[in-house]
NUPA-831040 format. One record per atom (N, C-alpha, C): residue number from 1; residue in one letter; y, z, x. Coordinates in steps of 0.05 Angstrom, whole numbers. Atoms other than C-alpha are relative to their C-alpha. Example, Ala and Ser with C-alpha at 12.3 -4.5 7.8 and 13.67 -1.06 7.14 Angstrom:
<dolums>
nr,rest,north,up,east
1,A,-24,0,18
1,A,-90,156,246
1,A,24,0,18
2,S,-24,-1,-16
2,S,-21,143,273
2,S,22,14,-15
</dolums>
This chain:
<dolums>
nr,rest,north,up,east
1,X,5,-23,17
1,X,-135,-529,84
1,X,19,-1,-24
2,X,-22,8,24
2,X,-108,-529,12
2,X,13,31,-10
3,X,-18,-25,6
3,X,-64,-479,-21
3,X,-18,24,-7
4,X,24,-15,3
4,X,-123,-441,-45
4,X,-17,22,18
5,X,5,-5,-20
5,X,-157,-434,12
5,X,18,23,25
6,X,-24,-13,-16
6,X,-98,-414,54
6,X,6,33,-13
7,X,1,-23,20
7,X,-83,-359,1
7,X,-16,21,11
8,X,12,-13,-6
8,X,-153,-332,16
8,X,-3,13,34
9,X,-11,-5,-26
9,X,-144,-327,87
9,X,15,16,6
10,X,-9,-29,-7
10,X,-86,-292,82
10,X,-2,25,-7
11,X,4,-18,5
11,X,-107,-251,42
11,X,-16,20,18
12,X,28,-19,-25
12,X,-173,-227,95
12,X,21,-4,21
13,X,-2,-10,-13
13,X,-127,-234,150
13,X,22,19,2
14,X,-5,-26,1
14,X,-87,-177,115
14,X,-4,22,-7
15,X,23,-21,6
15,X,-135,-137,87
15,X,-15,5,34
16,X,-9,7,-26
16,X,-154,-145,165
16,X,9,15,18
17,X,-16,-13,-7
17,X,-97,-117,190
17,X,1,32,-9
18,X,-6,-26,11
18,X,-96,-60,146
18,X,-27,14,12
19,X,20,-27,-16
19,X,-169,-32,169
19,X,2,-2,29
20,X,-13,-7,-29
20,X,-146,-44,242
20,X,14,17,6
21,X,-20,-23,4
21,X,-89,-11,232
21,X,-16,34,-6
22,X,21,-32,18
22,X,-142,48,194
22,X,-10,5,26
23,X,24,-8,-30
23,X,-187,42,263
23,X,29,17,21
24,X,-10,-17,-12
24,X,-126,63,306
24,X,10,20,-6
25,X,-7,-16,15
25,X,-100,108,263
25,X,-16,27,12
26,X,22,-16,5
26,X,-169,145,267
26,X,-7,7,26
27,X,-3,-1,-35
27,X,-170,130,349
27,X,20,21,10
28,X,-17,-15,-4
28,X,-112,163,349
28,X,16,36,-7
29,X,5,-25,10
29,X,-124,225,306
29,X,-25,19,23
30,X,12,-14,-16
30,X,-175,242,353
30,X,1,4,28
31,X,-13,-8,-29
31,X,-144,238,423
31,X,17,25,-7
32,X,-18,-16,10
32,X,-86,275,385
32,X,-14,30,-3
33,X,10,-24,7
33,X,-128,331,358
33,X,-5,3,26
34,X,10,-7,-29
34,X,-159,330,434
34,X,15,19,16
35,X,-25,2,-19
35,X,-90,334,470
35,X,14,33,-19
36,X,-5,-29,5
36,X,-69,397,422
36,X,-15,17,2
37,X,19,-26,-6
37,X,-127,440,431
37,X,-1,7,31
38,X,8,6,-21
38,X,-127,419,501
38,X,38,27,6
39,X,-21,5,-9
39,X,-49,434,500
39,X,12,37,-12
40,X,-5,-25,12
40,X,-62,507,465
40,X,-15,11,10
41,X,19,-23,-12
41,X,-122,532,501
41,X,5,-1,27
42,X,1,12,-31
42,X,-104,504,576
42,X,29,4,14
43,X,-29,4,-18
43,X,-35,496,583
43,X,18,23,-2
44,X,-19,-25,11
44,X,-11,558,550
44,X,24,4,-19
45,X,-22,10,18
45,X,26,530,497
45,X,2,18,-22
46,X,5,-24,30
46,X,30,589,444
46,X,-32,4,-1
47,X,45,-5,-1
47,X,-54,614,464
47,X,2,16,-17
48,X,2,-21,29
48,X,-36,665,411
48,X,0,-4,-22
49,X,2,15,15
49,X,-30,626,363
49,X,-15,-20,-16
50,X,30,23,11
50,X,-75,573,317
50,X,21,-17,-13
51,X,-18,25,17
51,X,-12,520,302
51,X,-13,-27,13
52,X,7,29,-10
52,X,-53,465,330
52,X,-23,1,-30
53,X,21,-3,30
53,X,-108,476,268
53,X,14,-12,-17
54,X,-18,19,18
54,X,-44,460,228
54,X,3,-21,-3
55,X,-5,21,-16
55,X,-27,409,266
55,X,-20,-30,-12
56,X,21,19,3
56,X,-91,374,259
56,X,-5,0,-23
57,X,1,3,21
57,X,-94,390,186
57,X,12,-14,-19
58,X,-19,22,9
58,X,-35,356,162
58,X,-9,-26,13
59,X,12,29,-2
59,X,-62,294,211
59,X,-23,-5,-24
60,X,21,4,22
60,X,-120,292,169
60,X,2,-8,-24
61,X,-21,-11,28
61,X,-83,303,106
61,X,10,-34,-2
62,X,-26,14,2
62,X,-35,248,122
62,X,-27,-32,13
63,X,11,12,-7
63,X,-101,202,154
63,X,-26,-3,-27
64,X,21,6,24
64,X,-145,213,88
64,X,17,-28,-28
65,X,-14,19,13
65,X,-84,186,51
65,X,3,-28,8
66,X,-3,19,-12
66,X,-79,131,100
66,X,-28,-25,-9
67,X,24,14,9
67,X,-155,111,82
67,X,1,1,-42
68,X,-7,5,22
68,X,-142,115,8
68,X,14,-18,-13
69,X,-24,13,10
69,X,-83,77,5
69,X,-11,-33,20
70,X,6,22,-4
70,X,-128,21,45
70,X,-26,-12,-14
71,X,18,14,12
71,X,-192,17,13
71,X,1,11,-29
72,X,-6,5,33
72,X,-169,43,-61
72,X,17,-8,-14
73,X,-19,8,18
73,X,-105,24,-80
73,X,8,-26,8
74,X,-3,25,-8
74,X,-106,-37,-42
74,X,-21,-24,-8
75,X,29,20,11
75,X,-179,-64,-74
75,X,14,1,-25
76,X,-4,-3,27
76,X,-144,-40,-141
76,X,26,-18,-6
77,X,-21,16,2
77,X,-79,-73,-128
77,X,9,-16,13
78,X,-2,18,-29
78,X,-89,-134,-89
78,X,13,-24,-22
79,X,-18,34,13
79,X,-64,-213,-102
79,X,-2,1,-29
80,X,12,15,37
80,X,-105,-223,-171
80,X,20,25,-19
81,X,-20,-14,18
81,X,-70,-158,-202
81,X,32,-10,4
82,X,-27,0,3
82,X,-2,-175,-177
82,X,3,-28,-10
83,X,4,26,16
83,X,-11,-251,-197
83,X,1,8,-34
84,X,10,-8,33
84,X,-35,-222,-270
84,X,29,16,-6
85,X,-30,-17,4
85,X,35,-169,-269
85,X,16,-23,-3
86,X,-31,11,-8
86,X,88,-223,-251
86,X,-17,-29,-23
87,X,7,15,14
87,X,50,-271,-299
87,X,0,4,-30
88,X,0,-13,21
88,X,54,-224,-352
88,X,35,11,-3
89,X,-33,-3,1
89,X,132,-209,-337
89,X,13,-30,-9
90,X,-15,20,-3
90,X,145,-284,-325
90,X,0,1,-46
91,X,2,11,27
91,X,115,-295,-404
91,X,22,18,-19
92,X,-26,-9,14
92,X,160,-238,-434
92,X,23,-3,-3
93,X,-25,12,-2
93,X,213,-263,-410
93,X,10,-25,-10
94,X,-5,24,16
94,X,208,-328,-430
94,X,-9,2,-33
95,X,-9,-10,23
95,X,198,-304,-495
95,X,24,14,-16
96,X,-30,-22,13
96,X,261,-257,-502
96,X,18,-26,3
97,X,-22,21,-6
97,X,296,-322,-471
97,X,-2,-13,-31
98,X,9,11,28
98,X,262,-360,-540
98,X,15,9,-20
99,X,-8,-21,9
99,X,282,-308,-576
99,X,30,-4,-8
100,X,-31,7,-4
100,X,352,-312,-555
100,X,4,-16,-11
101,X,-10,25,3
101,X,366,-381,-562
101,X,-12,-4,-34
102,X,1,-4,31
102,X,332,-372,-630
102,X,23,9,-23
103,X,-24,-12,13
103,X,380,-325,-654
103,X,33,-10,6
104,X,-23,19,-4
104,X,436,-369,-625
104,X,2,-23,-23
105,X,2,31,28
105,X,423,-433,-666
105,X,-6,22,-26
106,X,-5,5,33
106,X,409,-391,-733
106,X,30,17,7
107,X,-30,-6,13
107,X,482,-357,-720
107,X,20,-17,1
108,X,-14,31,-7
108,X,508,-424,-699
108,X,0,-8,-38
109,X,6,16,26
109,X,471,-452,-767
109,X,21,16,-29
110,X,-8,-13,20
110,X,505,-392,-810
110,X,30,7,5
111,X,-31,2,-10
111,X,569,-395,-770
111,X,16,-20,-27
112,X,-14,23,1
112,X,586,-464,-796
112,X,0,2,-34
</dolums>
């Protein structure tokens, strides 16, 4: 497998990871919501109360962000953008370096 190749690979088997990760997430939002309604109407955990609604609203909240931050900001800011950033840093830099060493030799040249 060449460097290329490999690359792509890891890339799918972390893109991969991340909607796995999204599936239990989502497995887990819904036992959770289960286990507090269960844990407010049954067990007698505050029955006067509606802090499990909360509860499950912030999961949600905090599980919409979770799917956002895998299939939009991760399609928007995957390898090819960060390749294109640090390719676009590397060249400024080696221009200011240019630059530099430019203005070195003419104060060298006007030194002497």
């Amino acid at each position: 497998m060449d460097a290329e190749q490999h690359e792509l690979y890891e890339y799918a088997r972390d893109r991969i990871k991340q909607k796995k990760g999204l599936f239990y997430h989502f497995v887990l939002l819904c036992l959770g919501s289960v286990f507090l309604i269960i844990a407010n109407k049954w067990l007698g955990f505050y029955p006067e109360k509606t802090w499990w609604t909360w509860a499950i609203a912030v999961w949600v909240f905090l599980f919409i962000l979770h799917v956002i931050n895998v299939f939009v900001i991760n399609n928007f800011m995957n390898k090819n953008w960060e390749r294109e950033q640090i390719d676009k840093l590397m060249l400024r830099q080696s221009k200011k370096i240019e630059k530099l060493k430019n203005d070195l030799e003419n104060s060298k040249s006007t030194a002497e």
